[in-house]
SEVEXNU-720477 format. One record per residue (C-alpha): x, y, z. Coordinates in steps of 0.02 Angstrom, whole numbers, padded with zeros to 5 digits, always signed. Example, Ala and Ser with C-alpha at 12.3 -4.5 7.8 and 13.67 -1.06 7.14 Angstrom:
<kemis>
+00615-00225+00390/+00684-00053+00357/
</kemis>
This chain:
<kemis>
+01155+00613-00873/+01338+00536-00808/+01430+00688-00707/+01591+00693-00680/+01658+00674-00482/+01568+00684-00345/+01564+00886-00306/+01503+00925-00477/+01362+00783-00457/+01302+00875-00297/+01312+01049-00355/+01208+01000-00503/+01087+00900-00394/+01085+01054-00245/+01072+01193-00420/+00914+01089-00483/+00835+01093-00308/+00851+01286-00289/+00786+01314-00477/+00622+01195-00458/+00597+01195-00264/+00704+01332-00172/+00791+01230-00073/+00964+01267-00068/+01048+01110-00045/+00993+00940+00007/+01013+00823+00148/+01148+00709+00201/+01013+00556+00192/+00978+00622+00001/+01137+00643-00055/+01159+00450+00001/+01023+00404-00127/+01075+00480-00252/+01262+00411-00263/+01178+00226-00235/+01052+00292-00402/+01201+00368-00498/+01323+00233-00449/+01175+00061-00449/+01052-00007-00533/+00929-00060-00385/+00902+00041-00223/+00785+00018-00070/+00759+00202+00031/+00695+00192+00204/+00694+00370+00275/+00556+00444+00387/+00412+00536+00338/+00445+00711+00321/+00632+00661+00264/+00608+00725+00094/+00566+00570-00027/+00457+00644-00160/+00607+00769-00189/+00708+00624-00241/+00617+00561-00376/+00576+00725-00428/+00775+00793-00468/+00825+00615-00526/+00701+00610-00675/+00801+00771-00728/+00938+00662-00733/+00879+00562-00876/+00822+00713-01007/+00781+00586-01133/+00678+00466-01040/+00529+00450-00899/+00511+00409-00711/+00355+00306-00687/+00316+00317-00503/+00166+00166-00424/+00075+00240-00300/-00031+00170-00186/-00163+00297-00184/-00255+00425-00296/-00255+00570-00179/-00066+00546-00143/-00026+00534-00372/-00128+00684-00383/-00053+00774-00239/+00118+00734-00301/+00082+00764-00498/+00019+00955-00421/+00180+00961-00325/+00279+00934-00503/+00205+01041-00619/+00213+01187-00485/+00387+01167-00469/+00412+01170-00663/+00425+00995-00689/+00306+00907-00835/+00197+00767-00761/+00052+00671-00817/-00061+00546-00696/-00160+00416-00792/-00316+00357-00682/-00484+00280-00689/-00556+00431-00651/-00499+00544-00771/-00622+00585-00949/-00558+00528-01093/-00480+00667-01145/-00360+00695-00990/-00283+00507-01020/-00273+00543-01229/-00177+00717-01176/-00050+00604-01058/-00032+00469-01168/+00014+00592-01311/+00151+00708-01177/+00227+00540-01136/+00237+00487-01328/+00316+00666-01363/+00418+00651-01235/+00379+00794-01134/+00299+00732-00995/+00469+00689-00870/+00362+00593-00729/+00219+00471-00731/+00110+00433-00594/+00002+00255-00589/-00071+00148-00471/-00004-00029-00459/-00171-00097-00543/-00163+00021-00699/+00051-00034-00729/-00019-00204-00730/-00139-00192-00857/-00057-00284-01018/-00141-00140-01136/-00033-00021-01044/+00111-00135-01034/+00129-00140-01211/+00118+00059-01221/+00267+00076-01066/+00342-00042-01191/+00356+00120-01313/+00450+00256-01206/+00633+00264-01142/+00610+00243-00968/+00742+00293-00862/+00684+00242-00696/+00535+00146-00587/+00473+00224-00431/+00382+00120-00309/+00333+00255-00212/+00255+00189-00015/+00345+00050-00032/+00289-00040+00115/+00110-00044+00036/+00200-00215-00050/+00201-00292+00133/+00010-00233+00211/-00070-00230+00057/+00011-00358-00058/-00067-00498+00064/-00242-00427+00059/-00353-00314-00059/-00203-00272-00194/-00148-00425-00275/-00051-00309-00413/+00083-00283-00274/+00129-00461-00261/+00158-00436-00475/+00278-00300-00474/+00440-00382-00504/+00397-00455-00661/+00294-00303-00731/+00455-00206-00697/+00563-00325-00758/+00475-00344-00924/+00533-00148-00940/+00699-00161-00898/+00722+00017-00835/+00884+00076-00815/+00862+00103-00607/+00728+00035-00499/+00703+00141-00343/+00599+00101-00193/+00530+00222-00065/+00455+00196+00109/+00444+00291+00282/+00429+00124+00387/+00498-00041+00355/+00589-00171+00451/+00719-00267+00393/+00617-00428+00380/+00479-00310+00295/+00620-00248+00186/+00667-00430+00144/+00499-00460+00074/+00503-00278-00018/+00667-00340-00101/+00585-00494-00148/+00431-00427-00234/+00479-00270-00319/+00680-00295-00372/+00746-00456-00514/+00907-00464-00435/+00849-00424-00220/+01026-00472-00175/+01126-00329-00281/+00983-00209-00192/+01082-00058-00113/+00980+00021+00043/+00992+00189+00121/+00898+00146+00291/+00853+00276+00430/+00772+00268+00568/+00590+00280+00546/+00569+00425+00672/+00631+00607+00664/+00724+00667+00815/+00598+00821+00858/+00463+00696+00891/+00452+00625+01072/+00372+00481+01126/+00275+00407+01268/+00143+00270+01311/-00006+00295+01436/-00080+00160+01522/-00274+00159+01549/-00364+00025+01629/-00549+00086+01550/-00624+00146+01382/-00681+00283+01488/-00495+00305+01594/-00433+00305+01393/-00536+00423+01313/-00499+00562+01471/-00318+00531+01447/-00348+00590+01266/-00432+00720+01319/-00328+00800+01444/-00199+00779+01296/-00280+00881+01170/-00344+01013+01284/-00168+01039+01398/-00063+01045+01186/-00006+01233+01151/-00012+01163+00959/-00110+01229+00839/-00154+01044+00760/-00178+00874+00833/-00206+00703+00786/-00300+00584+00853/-00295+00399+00767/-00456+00248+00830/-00429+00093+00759/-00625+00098+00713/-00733+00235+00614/-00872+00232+00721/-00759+00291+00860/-00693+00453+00761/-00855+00507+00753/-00912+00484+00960/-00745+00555+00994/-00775+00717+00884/-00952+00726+00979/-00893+00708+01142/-00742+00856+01084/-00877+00975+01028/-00979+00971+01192/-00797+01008+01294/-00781+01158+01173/-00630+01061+01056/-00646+01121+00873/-00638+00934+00797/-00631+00866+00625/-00672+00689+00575/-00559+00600+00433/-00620+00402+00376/-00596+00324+00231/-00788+00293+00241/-00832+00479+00203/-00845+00530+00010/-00704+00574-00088/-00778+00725-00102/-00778+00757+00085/-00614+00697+00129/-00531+00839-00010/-00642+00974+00057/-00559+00928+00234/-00403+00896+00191/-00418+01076+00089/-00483+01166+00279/-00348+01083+00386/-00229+01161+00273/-00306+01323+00282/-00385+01349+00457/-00264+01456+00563/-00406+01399+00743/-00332+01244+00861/-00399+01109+00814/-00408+00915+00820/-00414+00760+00688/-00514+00611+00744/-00439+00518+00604/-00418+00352+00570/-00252+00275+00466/-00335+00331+00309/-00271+00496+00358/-00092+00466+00303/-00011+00449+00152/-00054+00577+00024/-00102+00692+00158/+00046+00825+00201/-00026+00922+00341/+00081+01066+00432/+00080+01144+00602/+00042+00949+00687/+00106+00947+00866/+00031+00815+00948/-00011+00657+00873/-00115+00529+00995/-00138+00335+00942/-00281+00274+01056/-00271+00074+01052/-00148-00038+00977/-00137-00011+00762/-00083-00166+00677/+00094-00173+00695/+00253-00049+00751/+00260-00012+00581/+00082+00067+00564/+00125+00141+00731/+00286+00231+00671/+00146+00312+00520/+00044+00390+00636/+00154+00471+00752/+00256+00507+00601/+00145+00630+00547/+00211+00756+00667/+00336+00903+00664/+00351+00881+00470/+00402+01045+00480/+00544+01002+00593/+00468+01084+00737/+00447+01009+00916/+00324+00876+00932/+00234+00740+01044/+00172+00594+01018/+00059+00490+01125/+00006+00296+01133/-00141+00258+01271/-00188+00096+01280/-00276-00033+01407/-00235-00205+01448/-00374-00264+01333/-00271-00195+01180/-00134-00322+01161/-00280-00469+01174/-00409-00415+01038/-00264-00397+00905/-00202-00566+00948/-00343-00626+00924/-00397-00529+00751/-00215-00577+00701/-00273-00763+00736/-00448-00738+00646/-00371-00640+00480/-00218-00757+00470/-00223-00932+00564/-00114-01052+00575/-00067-01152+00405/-00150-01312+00463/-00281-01230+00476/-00280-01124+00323/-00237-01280+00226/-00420-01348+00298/-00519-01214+00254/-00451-01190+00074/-00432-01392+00025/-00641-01413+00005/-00647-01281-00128/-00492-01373-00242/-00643-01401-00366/-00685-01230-00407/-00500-01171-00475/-00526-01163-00643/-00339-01187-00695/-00173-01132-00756/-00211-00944-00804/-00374-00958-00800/-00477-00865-00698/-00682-00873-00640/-00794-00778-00561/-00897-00843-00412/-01005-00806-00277/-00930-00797-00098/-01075-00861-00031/-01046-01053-00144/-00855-01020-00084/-00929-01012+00104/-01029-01126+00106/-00921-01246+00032/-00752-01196+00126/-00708-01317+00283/-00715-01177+00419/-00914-01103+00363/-01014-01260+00492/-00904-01240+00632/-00837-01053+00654/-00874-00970+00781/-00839-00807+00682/-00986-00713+00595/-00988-00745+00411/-00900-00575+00386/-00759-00642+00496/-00757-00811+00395/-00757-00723+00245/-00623-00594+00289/-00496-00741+00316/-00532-00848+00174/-00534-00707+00053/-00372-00591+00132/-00273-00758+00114/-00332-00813-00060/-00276-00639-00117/-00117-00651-00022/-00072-00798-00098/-00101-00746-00303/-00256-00863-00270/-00397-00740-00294/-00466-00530-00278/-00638-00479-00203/-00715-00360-00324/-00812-00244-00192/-00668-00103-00202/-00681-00116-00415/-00739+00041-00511/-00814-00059-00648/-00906-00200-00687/-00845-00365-00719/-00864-00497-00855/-00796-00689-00862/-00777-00771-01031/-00805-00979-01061/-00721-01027-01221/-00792-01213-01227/-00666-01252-01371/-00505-01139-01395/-00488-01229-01572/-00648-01170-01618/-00600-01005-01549/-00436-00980-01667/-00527-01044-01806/-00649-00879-01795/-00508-00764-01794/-00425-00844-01967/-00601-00830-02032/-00599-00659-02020/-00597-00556-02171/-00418-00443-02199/-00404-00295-02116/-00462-00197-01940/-00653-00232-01901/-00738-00232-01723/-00749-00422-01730/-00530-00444-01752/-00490-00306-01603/-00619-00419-01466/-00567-00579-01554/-00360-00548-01546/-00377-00466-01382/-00468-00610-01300/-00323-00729-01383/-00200-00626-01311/-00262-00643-01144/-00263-00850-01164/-00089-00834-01208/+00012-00977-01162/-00131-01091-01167/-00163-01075-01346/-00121-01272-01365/-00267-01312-01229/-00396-01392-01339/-00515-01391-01169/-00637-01278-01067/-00559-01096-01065/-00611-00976-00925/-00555-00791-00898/-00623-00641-00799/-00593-00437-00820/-00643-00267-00797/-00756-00204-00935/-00654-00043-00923/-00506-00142-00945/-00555-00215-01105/-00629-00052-01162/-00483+00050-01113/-00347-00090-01204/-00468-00092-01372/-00496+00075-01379/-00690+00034-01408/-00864+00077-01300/-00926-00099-01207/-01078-00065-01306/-00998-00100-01444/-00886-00241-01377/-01051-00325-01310/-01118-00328-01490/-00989-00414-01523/-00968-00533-01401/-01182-00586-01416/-01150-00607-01607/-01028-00764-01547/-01140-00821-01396/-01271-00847-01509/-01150-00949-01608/-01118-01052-01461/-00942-01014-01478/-00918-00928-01319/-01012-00890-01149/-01027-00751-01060/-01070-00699-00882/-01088-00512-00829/-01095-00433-00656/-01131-00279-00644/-01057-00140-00524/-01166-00142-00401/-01185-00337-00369/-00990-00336-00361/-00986-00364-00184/-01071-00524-00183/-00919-00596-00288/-00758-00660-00284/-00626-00700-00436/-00523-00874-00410/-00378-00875-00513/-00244-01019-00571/-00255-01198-00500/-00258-01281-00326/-00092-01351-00357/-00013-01169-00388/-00083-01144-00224/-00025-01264-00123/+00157-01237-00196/+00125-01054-00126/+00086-01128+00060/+00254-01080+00124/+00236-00908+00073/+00089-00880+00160/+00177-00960+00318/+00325-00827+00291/+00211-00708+00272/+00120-00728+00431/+00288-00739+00554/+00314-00557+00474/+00150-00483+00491/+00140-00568+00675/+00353-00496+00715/+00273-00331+00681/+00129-00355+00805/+00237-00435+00956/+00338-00278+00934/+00202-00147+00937/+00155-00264+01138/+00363-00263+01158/+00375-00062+01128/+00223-00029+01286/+00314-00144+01409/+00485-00142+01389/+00575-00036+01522/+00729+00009+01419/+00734+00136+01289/+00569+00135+01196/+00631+00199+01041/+00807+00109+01030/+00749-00050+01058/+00613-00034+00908/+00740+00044+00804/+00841-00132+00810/+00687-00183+00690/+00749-00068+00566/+00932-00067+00563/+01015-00124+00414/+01121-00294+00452/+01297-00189+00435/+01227-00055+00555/+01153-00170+00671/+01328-00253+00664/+01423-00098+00698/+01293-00016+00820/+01366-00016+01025/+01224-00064+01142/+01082+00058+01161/+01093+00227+01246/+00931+00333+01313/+00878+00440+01174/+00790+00563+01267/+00666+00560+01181/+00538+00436+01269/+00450+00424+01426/+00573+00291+01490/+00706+00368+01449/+00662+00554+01526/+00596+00451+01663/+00775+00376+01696/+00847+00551+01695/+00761+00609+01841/+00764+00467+01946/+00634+00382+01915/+00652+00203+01865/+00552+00125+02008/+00417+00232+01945/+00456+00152+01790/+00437-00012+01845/+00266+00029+01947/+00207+00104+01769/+00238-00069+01670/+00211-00189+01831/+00064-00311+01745/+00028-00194+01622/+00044-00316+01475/-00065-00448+01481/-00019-00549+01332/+00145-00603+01243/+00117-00651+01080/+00190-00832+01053/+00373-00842+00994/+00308-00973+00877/+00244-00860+00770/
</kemis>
């Protein structure tokens, strides 16, 4: 819908938010978004959690009456959360998911087909399925959501290879707008975000804030002992008037000895991992809601997004997270509400070391990268091919496995985190189903079964055409073909059982015209899927080079934001700034806010300097 000047835009938007969420009128940071929405085409939000995102999307797909929002999220909890949050407020939305029966994804298909469904919710693995490709292909859609954008960035590199896709999945849709959403985000993060999700990243408008709400204040507590840390944290939750506390470890095993140790001092605790059932994790996230007692989270940073919890007044981040990013996460799940909050970072001298050197295990050095990967140039199996193989043949045969010092875990981590990072490769351990890889030893042979084919739809044409489909380009290959997927995948884009696909497939194995290798869910862990050619990846060396000076900016600034003895919060903030901001901005004033700064107020800056004397032990290299 076009409106005419500005004041009837915003009484529309402000009449739409009091008819589907009661909200009388919206905020200054909102209103921003939407004139960059109604007035371009591409537009990168950073605003802070709490700030009122998932309103956004929500109002603008009423803007387009005849078309539908798709908004990629990151997580299933956080699409069904959100697709709850819509239909309560009166607005049709459907969520299409692995885990749904067949019935649930046939009744969204069919409300997005009639048109009634106004918002879609997906993960970035189901938009990049080319099955549902070609049925986005069939609705008016009016806008993409990338909804936790700066999943792109920390996830992208690692375990989600779809992320690193999204800019040409998108751009095969040409949707009218393109929006982005994230709480935390620097400006070299947002670079990359730019990069990755939008055609055109220099005609991207942003609407940056900072990425911490003004009723939050800040400080950092240095211990010089695991058992000087965990005290600190517990003076903290016991001496909070608030009803709800958070308390992130950087390790699973430590949320549950910290809710052990809580119980014997009387603390009503709750642990929150993304190693407990799914099951679990909704029936806690369902009593922290409800329970009117004090109590406290021993959470780790799967207790984020997706997660809207009220009533949190302290938030306490024991150890260093991965970068001042992640940091900005946790403590920004305080005072959603708006109300008065603290937030706490205790840390020893040992903190700043071990991620250095994880940072230096997960990512090293290109040289060195280039080393490990260059012995396995043999196993790519080519242009848009892809093959499944075990990690322990990758290992063995990769040029850090004989002299590591790292356990094969370690080794593996790198090699794998990197491959992924770089469009190389995906483990399969996180998959839902299992996994087949198709050898086509002739693709001639291959197109001469599908002409054979009698006329008309059989079970034989739908496996045959869809396996063409996915050689695409290489149809003129006359060689070896390889190619690897998700039985659910196939089953899902055919619309047949595997049982009857597999019928299919063994009537041309025996045939020789086609082999076939299966692994089943649980063996999915002991495999890893190479994809494209060692050439494509060494053209992609550079990226993985950027890639690391980002990941390691956001580290140094995380060992930056416990030593500096200026303001702790304005000096991060210079992260985030937008270039025009940072341009216009006068040098830093005390916010307030942080220990430093309150510190400062009263007096106290040689205690300030006794605080920070030798308390970092580590600078992370500038060359990074």
């Amino acid at each position: 819908m076009s409106l005419v000047g500005k004041e009837e835009f915003f009484a529309h938007l402000d009449a739409l938010a009091q008819k589907h969420f009661a909200i009388p009128e919206l905020r200054p940071l909102q209103r921003e978004v939407f004139s960059a929405l109604n007035s371009n085409r591409q537009v990168l939000a950073m605003l802070p959690t709490g700030a009122g995102k998932t309103l956004i999307y929500a109002l603008a797909s009423l803007f387009f009456p005849d078309s539908v929002t798709i908004v990629v999220c990151p997580l299933l909890a956080l699409m069904r959360d959100q697709c709850e949050r819509m239909q309560s407020a009166g607005i049709r939305a459907a969520m299409i998911c692995s885990e749904q029966s067949d019935d649930e994804r046939r009744n969204a298909f069919r409300s997005l087909l009639r048109a009634e469904a106004k918002i879609l919710f997906i993960s970035p693995e189901r938009f990049a399925l080319s099955g549902f490709q070609k049925f986005l292909s069939r609705l008016t859609i009016g806008m993409v959501v990338i909804d936790e954008a700066h999943c792109v960035v920390t996830w992208g590199h690692t375990f989600r290879p779809e992320y690193s896709q999204l800019s040409s999945l998108i751009g095969s849709l040409q949707p009218k707008r393109v929006l982005a959403l994230t709480a935390t985000a620097t400006r070299a993060s947002r670079a990359l975000i730019k990069s990755m999700i939008f055609d055109v990243p220099d005609s991207v408008f942003e609407v940056v804030d900072k990425p911490l709400r003004d009723n939050i204040s800040v400080r950092t507590i240095r211990s010089f002992s695991e058992d000087e840390r965990w005290k600190v944290i517990e003076n903290l939750v016991l001496e909070t008037p608030a009803k709800k506390s958070i308390v992130y470890f950087q390790r699973r095993e430590q949320c549950q000895k910290a809710a052990i140790e809580m119980k014997k001092r009387g603390i009503h605790a709750v642990v929150y991992h993304a190693g407990l059932s799914k099951e679990i994790r909704k029936s806690a996230e369902e009593y922290l809601r409800q329970s009117e007692r004090k109590l406290v989270i021993c959470a780790t940073l799967a207790f984020g997004m997706g997660v809207d919890l009220p009533n949190v007044g302290l938030v306490v981040v024991a150890g260093f997270p991965g970068n001042i990013e992640e940091m900005f996460q946790m403590i920004g799940r305080a005072g959603r509400q708006g109300e008065r909050a603290q937030a706490a970072l205790v840390w020893t001298g040992s903190d700043p070391k071990r991620r250095h050197f994880q940072f230096e295990k997960m990512l090293p050095e290109s040289p060195q990268f280039f080393e490990m990967v260059r012995p396995l140039a043999s196993f790519f199996p080519g242009c848009q091919q892809r093959k499944i193989i075990e990690k322990a043949v990758l290992l063995a045969r990769s040029g850090v496995s004989q002299d590591s010092k790292g356990s094969p875990d370690q080794i593996w981590s790198t090699l794998a985190g990197s491959l992924t990072m770089l469009g190389a490769g995906r483990s399969l351990e996180s998959e839902h189903d299992a996994w087949v890889e198709i050898q086509i030893p002739s693709l001639e042979s291959l197109f001469n079964a599908v002409a054979d084919l009698p006329s008309g739809p059989s079970r034989r044409r739908f496996v045959l055409e869809w396996i063409v489909q996915r050689i695409g380009t290489q149809s003129e290959a006359q060689s070896r073909f390889s190619f690897a997927f998700s039985v659910g995948e196939m089953a899902e884009e055919t619309q047949m059982s595997w049982d009857k696909i597999s019928e299919v497939l063994k009537f041309y194995v025996l045939k020789n015209e086609i082999s076939v290798i299966y692994v089943p869910r649980d063996e999915l862990s002991r495999y890893f899927v190479l994809q494209g050619s060692f050439i494509e990846l060494e053209a992609r060396f550079p990226k993985y080079h950027h890639w690391r000076n980002l990941l390691s900016q956001g580290l140094q600034a995380l060992s930056d934001f416990v030593s500096t003895e200026k303001c702790r919060l304005n000096e991060s903030f210079k992260l985030f700034e937008s270039q025009t901001a940072r341009k216009m901005s006068r040098q830093t004033e005390n916010c307030g806010r942080c220990d430093n700064c309150l510190r400062l107020e009263r007096g106290g800056r040689n205690h300030v300097q006794r605080q920070n004397a030798g308390g970092l032990t580590l600078s992370l290299p500038n060359r990074l």
